[in-house]
Every structure is written in C-alpha cells, then in structure tokens.
N, C-alpha and C positions, 0 to 999 in steps of 0.2 A: 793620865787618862786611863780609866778600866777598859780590859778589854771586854768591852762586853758585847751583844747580840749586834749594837746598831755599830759598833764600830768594827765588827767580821763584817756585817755588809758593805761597807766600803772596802776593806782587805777583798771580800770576793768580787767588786766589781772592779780593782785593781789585776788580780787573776784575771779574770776573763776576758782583760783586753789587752793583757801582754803574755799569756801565756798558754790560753786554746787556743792548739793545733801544733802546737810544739813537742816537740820529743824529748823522751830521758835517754843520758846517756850513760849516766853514772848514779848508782846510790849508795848511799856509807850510813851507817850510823854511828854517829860521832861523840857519842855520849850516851848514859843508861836512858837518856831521857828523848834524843835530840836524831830524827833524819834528817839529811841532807841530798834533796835529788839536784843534782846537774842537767838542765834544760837547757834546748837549742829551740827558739821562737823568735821568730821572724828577724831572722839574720843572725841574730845574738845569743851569747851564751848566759843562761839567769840560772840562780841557784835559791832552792824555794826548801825552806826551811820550818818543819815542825816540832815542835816541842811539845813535850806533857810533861815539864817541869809542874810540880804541887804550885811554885810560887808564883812563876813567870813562862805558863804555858800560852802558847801563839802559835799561826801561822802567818806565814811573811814571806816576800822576798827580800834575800840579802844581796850586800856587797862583799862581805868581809868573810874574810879566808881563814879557815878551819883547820888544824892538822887531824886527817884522817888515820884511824885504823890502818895499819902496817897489813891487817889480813881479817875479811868479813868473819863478822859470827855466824850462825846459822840463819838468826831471821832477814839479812841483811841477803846472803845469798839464793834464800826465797823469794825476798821480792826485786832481785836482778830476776831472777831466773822469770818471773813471771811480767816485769815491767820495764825492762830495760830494752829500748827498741819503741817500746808502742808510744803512741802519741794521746795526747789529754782531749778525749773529748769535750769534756763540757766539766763547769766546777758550778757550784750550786750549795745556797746556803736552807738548810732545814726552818722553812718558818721565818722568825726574826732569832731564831737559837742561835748559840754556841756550835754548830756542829755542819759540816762540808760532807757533802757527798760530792768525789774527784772522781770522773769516771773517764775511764783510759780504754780504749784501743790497742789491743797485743796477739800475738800469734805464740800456738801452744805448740809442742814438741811435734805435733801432724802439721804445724806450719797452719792451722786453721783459725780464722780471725775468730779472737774469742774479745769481753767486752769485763775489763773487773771493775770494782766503786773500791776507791780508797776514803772511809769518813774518818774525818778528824774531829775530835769530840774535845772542847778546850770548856776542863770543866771542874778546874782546881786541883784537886788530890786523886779526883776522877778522872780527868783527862785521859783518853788514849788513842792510836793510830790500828784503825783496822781494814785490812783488808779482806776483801769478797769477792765471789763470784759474780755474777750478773743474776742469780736468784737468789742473791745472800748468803748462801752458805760460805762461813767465815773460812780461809784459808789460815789466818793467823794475826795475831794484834799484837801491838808492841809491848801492850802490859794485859796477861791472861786475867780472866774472872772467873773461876771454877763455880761449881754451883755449892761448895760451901763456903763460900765466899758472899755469895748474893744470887740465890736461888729464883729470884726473880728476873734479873739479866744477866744470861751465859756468854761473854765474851773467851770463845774458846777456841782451837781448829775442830770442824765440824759442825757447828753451832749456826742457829742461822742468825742472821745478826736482825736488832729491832730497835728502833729508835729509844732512847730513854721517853718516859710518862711526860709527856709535853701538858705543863699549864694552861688552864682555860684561862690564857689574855689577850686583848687587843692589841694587834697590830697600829703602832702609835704616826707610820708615814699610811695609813690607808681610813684611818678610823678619826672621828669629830672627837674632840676634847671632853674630857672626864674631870670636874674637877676633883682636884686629891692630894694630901699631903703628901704622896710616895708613889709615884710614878710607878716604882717596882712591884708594886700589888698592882696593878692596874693593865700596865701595859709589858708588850713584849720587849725583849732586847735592852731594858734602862738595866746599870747597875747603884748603885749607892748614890757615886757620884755625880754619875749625870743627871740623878733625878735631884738632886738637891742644886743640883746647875740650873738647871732647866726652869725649877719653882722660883730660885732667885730670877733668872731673869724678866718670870712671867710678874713677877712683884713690883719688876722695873719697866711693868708697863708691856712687854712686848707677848706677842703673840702667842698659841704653841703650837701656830698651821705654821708661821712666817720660823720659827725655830725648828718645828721638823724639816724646813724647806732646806733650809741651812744645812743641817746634819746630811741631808741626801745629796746635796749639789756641791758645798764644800769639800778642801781635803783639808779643812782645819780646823779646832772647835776650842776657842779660847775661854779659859777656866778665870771666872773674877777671882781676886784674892780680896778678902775686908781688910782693910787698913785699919789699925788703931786710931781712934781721934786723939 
C-alpha cells in the first residue's frame, strides 16, 4: 500500500489518539534520513518515527529498537535543546496532503512557554522534517533548500517556512463522485495504487461513498490480486 494523502490521514488519527498531550523525552537521529522521538503518553512509553528516506519516507509509531548515536550531531542537539520536555499539542494533517503540522508546547531558556510546528513533508526525494517557530520562521530542517537550489521554496534557518503549491483537487471523503479513469487527477490524497483499487472495485459494482466510508472508518484496506484463468 502507497503511502499516500488518505493513508497519513489514518497515521494522524492514529497520533492523535495516542499521542496528544504526551511528552518528549529523548530525540536521536538515527540515520542521514531517520528521527527518532521517545514519548511518555498516557502511561506509556511510544517511540514516533520519521523518515525522508527518497524510497520509504513515513511517519509512524514503532515498536522496534534502534541503535542510537554514541553522541548527538548538531541538528539533533537543536531540537533537544528546543523540544525535549515540551509536550505535543495537537498533530494535524495539511488538506488531504502528504504533509503534518506537530505543534509542541516548550519553554525557552527564560523558562517562558513558547509554542513550535514540527511539519513533516513525506514527499519522495522531497521529503523533509522542519522545524519553526510559532510564526514560521524556520529554526532548521533535517534536509536544507538554499535558494539555489529551488528559489521558489527556501527551506533554511531563517526562512519562513510555506506550504509547497497545493493542487486544485477535491477532497474525495467530503466531496460526491466524479466519474474518472484516475482518481489522481481528480481527487486529493489517491496515489497510483489506490486509484486503480478503488475503479476496480467500483467495476465490481460497489459504491465510492460506501468505499470512502471504508478508507475513513477501517484500519485496513485489502488490495485484489487478478488471478490468471
């Protein structure tokens, strides 16, 4: 299954119910590609994991145990310095995008409750983790964009950060059915695969109110295979 738009929105209603109002107590980065925050929410300890790997970027909570850095990099003891302690206000998905605004509650070196957005942007070779202030201005991101890089979006320290150019599409669990060979022109959040799921199914007779219902309410979305005759 791709990860795409509608399937972060089940990831962020995952978050949201096991993991605002929990605190960090630990963050590593574990890889060029991969953080690692240690979370204490409601009793337990959960370990919530991003990546902007090119091939197999996500976010997620895990189970499974990491060997950490012996000793932080720099970006790693930036965002201790800035998020270690504070708790997860609210996680939130952009539209039906690829992309999480994490907004945390933390206290600055005066000890005054200040408020940052960590967005996770899972978006192939694009993909990256940035952090900001409460008015945007970028503190730093896991992968920089200088402006000769891509003078249109500066992801940089100092920078104020801006959503990438969001598509004029329908939202496909708010909006009445479009007939169409490719969902992905059409609507938010399909990738490849689900829309080629999705048009078989509706082939096989079923709905695509009664198949978004499914997507939103299930945690599980079973892919046909065709069998040879």
């Amino acid at each position: 299954m791709a990860y795409d738009g509608i399937m972060m929105s089940r990831v962020v209603e995952n978050l949201q119910s096991q993991l605002e109002r929990g605190r960090i107590n630990k963050i590593y980065q574990i890889s060029q590609y991969e953080l690692l925050f240690h979370m204490r929410s409601q009793s337990s300890n959960m370990k919530l994991l991003m990546s902007i790997h090119p091939m197999y970027a996500r976010l997620q909570l895990t189970s499974l145990s990491f060997p950490t850095p012996p000793s932080p990099n720099a970006f790693t003891m930036l965002l201790r310095k800035h998020l270690e302690g504070a708790y997860l206000e609210s996680v939130k998905q952009i539209q039906l995008d690829r992309i999480v605004d994490m907004t945390f509650i933390g206290t600055n070196e005066l000890k005054d409750t200040v408020k940052y957005h960590i967005y996770i942007e899972i978006m192939g070779k694009h993909s990256n983790v940035v952090i900001a202030h409460d008015n945007n201005k970028i503190i730093d991101c896991l992968k920089r964009v200088s402006p000769s890089m891509n003078s249109q979006r500066i992801l940089q320290p100092g920078a104020t950060y801006q959503f990438p150019p969001m598509l004029d599409k329908k939202n496909p669990l708010t909006s009445s059915y479009e007939k169409t060979d490719n969902f992905t022109r059409t609507y938010q959040g399909f990738s490849p695969e689900l829309s080629r799921e999705v048009l078989y199914r509706i082939d096989q007779g079923e709905s695509f109110q009664d198949i978004m219902k499914m997507l939103k309410e299930s945690n599980t979305l079973f892919i046909h295979k065709l069998m040879d005759k």
